[in-house]
C-alpha positions in Angstrom: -19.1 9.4 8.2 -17.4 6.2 6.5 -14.1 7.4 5.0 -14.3 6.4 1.1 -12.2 4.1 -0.7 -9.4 5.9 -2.5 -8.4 6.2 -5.7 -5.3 5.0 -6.2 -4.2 5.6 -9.9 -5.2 9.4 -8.8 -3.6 9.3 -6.2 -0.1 8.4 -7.4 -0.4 10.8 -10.0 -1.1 13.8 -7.5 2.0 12.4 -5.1 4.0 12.4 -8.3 2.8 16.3 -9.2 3.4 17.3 -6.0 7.2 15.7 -5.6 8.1 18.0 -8.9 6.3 20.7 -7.6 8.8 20.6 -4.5 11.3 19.8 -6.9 10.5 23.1 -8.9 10.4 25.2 -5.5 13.4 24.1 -4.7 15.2 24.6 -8.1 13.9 27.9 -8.6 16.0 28.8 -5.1 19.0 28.3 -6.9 18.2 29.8 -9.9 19.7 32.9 -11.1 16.8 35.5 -12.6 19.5 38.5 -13.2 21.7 37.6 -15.4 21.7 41.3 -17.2 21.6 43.6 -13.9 18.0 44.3 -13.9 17.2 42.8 -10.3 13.9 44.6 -9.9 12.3 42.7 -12.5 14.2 39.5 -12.0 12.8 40.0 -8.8 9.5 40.2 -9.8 9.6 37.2 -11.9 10.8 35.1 -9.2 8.5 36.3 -6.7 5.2 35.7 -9.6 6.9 32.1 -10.3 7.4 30.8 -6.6 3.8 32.4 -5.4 2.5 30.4 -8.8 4.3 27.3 -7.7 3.0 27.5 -4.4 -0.8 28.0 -5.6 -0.2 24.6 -7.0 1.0 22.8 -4.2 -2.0 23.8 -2.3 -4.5 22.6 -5.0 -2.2 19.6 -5.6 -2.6 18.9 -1.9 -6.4 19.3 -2.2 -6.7 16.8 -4.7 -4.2 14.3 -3.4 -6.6 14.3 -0.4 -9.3 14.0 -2.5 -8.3 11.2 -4.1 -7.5 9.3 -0.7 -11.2 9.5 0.6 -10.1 12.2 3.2 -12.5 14.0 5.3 -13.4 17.6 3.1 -13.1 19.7 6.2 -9.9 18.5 7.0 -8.6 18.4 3.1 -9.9 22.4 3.5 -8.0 22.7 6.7 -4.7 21.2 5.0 -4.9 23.6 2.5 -5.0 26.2 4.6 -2.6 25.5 6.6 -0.3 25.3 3.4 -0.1 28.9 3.5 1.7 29.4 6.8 5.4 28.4 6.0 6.6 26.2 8.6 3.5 24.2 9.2 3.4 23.7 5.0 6.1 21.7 4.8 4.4 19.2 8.3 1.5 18.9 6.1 3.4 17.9 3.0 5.3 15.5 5.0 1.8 14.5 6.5 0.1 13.8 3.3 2.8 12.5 1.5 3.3 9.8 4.0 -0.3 8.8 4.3 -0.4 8.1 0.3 2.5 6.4 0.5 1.1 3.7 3.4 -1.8 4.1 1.4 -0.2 3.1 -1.6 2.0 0.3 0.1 -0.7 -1.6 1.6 -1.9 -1.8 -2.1 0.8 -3.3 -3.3 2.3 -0.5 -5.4 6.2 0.2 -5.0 6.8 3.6 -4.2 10.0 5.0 -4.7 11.7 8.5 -4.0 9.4 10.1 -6.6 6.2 8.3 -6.3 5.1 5.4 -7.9 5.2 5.1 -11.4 2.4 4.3 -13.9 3.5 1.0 -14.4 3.6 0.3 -10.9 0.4 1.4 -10.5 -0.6 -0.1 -13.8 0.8 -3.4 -13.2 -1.3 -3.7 -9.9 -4.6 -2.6 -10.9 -4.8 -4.0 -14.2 -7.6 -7.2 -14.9 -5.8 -10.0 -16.0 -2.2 -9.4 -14.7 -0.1 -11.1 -11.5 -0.5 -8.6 -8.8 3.2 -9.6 -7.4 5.0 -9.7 -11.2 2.9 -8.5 -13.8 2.5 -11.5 -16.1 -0.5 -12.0 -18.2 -2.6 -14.3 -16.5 -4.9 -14.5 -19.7 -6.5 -18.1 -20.2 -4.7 -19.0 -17.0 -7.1 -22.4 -15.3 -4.1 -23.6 -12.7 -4.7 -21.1 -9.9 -1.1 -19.8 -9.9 1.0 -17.5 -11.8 2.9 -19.3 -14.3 6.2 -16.9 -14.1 6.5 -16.6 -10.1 3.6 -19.1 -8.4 1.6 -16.9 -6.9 -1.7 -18.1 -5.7 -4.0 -16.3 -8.1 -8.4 -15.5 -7.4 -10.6 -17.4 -9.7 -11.8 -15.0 -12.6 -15.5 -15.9 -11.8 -17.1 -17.4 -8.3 -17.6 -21.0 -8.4 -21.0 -21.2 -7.4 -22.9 -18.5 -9.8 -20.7 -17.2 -12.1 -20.6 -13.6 -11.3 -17.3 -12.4 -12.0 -14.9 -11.7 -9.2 -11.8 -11.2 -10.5 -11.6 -7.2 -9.5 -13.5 -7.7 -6.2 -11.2 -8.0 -3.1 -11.2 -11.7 -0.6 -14.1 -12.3 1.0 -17.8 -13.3 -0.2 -19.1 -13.0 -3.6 -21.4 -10.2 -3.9 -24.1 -12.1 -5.5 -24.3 -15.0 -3.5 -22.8 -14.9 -0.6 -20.1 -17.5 -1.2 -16.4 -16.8 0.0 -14.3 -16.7 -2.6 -10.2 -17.3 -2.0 -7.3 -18.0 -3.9 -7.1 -21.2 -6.0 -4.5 -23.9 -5.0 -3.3 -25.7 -7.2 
């Protein structure tokens, strides 16, 4: 089975959702749920808030998985394992890792808390430099005005279908291999 091509925008989102929901975990270690005397109930809050925070890190870990074309016996598998405490936090540190490479070999800066929407943004957007974001709208020259990058014609050169989303290699109308413009 041919893994599938992931979606990246989802993808940073769900890395992002899961980094607070560690974040959250964490926190709620630290925070105090007594501050009257009444320890049974602060207790019982804690405990409903931290089993609720968990529940969400294993559906956030679903999805993230989801959204990277993974394998649904092994996304089941992961999520799973999620429940068992020690080996949780070897599959967090799994899947975070693999959407960050994944996300890195896009392009996309990711930094401690994920990448942001404008990273993402600025690197799947039509009509943008992929390296600094500047509008490439009307552009002819083959480079980006602001930082020179080589820049993909908008349209292939021998029919016209339009090629400005589609990744290096041949057109997929005709066949002909389309690369960067130099100028």
């Amino acid at each position: 089975m041919a893994r599938r091509i992931p979606n990246l925008r989802k993808l940073a989102t769900r890395q992002r959702r899961i980094i607070w929901l560690i974040l959250a975990s964490i926190a709620g270690l630290f925070v105090p749920f007594a501050p009257l005397g009444n320890a049974q109930a602060a207790g019982i809050v804690y405990l409903v808030v931290q089993l609720l925070l968990a529940l969400l890190l294993i559906i956030n870990v679903g999805l993230l998985m989801s959204a990277q074309g993974s394998n649904p016996v092994v996304t089941v598998l992961a999520c799973l394992f999620m429940v068992v405490p020690l080996i949780s936090l070897l599959v967090l540190l799994r899947v975070n890792g693999t959407a960050t490479q994944t996300l890195k070999a896009a392009g996309i800066r990711v930094g401690f808390m994920g990448a942001s929407k404008a990273e993402v943004e600025r690197i799947l957007a039509p009509g943008v430099c992929k390296k600094c974001g500047y509008s490439l709208e009307g552009n002819t020259s083959g480079r980006c005005p602001e930082c020179g990058t080589a820049i993909k014609p908008a349209f292939c050169g021998n029919c016209g279908f339009r090629v400005a989303d589609w990744p290096e290699g041949p057109c997929p109308q005709c066949g002909l291999v389309v690369q960067p413009l130099v100028a």
